[in-house]
Residue, then its C-alpha position, 0 to 999 in steps of 0.5 A: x489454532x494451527x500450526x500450519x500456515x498458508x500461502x493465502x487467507x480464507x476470507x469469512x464472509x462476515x469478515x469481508x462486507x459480503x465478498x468471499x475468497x483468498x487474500x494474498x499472503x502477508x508480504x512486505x510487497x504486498x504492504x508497499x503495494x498497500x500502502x501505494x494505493x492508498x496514497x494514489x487515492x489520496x492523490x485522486x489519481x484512482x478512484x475510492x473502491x467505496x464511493x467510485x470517486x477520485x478525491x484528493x487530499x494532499x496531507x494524507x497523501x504525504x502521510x503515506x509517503x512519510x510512512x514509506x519513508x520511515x519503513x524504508x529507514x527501520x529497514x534498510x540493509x535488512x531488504x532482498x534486493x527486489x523488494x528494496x527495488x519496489x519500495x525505492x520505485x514506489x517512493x520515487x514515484x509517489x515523491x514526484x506526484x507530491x511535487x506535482x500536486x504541490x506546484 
């Protein structure tokens, strides 16, 4: 194991389902924009990588607004400015796809 640490990931192509390359580095940006997908998914608003298919599922969509939610709490006062912004943009927004959803 090295000390050293990287900008990016080597992605083994074992470890990646046939794909090589970098991946991102591990920010928190990176996680909300994570996270972000997954509850457009689940909000059948981009389609599943996998199956090409844009299915909803309303709770897991929740679950992942929730888990915004609880990072937003075990975080806060300890966000640079920008990355405070993302995360507040990212729940609005997922918030107001929820009410939709739910009318």
């Amino acid at each position: 194991m090295s000390d050293e640490t990287t900008d990016e990931t080597e992605i083994a192509d074992g470890d990646s389902g046939g794909a090589v390359g970098k991946m991102p580095p591990a920010t928190f940006e990176f996680l909300i924009h994570t996270l972000f997908t997954q509850a457009l998914m689940a909000f059948g608003r981009i389609p599943n990588p996998i199956t090409n298919k844009a299915m909803k599922n309303i709770p897991t969509a929740k679950h992942f607004i929730d888990t915004l939610d609880m990072l937003e709490e075990k975080t806060r006062g300890n966000l640079a400015s920008d990355e405070r912004k993302l995360l507040e943009e990212v729940q609005h927004q997922l918030r107001t796809l929820y009410v939709e959803a739910r009318t």
